[in-house]
C-alpha positions as CSV (number, residue, x, y, z in Angstrom):
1,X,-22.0,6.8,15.8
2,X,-23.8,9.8,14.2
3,X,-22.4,13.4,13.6
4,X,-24.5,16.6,12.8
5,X,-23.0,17.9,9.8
6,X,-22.8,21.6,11.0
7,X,-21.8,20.8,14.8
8,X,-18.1,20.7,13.9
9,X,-17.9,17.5,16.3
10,X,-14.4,16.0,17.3
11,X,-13.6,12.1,16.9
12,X,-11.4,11.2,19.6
13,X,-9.7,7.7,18.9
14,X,-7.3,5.6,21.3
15,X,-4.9,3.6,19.1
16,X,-3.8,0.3,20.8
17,X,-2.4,-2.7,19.5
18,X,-5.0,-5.2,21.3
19,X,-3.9,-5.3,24.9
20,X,-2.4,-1.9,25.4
21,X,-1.9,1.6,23.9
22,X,0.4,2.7,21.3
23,X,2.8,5.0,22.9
24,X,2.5,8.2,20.0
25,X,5.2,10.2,21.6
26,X,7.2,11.5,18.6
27,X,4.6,10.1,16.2
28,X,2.6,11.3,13.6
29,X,-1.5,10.5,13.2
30,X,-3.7,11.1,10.7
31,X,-7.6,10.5,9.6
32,X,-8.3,9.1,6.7
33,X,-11.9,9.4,5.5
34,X,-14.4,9.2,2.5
35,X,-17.9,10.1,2.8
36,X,-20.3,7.4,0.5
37,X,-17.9,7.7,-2.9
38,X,-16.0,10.9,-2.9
39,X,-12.9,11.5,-3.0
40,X,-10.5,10.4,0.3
41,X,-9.5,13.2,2.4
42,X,-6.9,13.2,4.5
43,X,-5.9,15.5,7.7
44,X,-3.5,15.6,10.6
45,X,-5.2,14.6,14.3
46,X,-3.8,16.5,17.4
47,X,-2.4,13.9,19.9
48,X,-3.1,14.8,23.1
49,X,-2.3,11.8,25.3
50,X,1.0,10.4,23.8
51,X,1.5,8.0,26.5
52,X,-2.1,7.0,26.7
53,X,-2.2,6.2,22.9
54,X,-5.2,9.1,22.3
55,X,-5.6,11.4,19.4
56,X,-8.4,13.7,18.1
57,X,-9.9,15.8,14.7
58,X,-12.1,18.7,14.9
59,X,-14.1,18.6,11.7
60,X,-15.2,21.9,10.0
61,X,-18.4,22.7,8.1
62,X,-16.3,22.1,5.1
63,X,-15.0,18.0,5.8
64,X,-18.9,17.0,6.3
65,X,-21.5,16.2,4.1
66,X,-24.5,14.2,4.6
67,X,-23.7,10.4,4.1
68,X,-21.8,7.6,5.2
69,X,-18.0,8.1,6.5
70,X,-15.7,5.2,6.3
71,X,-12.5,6.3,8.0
72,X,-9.4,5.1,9.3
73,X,-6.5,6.2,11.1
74,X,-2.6,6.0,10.5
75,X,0.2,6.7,12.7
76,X,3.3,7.2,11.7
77,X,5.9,6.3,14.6
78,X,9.2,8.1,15.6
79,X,11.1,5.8,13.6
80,X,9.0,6.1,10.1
81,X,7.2,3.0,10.9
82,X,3.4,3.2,9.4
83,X,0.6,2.1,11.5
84,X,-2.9,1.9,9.9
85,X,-6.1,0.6,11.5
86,X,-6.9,-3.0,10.9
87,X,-10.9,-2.6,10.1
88,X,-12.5,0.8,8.8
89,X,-14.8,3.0,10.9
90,X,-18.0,3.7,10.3
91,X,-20.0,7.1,11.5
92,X,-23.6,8.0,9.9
93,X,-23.6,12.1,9.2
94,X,-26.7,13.4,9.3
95,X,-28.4,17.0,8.3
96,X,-29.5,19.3,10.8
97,X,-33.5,18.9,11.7
């Protein structure tokens, strides 16, 4: 995936455990990112399919630099159980032409 850096583009994830989504009613999710070696930010996603296991960020001009993004996403359940994502993202952020 590549992002503009001033499009203030949304990543939409679906969190599943394999086989089916994880249900996010009640829960908790947030992104997790560093672009190349700075410092790890950290933000809350909107859910906006509980059932359907789907969340999404909105970046702003400020979270995005030219670089590399590794990211990944933790949920934290209704019942304080912590969910993070197995492997780490990737997305390519690119200036404006």
């Amino acid at each position: 995936m590549i992002l503009v850096a001033s499009d203030n583009p949304k990543l939409i994830v679906t969190c599943s455990d394999g086989s089916a989504p994880i249900d996010l009613t009640g829960a908790t999710v947030k992104l997790r990112w560093k672009i190349d070696s700075a410092a790890v930010v950290e933000k809350s996603m909107t859910v906006t399919n509980p059932t359907g296991g789907v969340a999404e960020y909105v970046f702003v001009t400020a979270d995005l630099t030219t670089g590399t993004m590794s990211y990944e996403v933790q949920i934290t359940t209704n019942v304080g159980s912590i969910l993070t994502q197995t492997t780490l993202g990737s997305i390519t952020i690119r200036s404006r032409l």
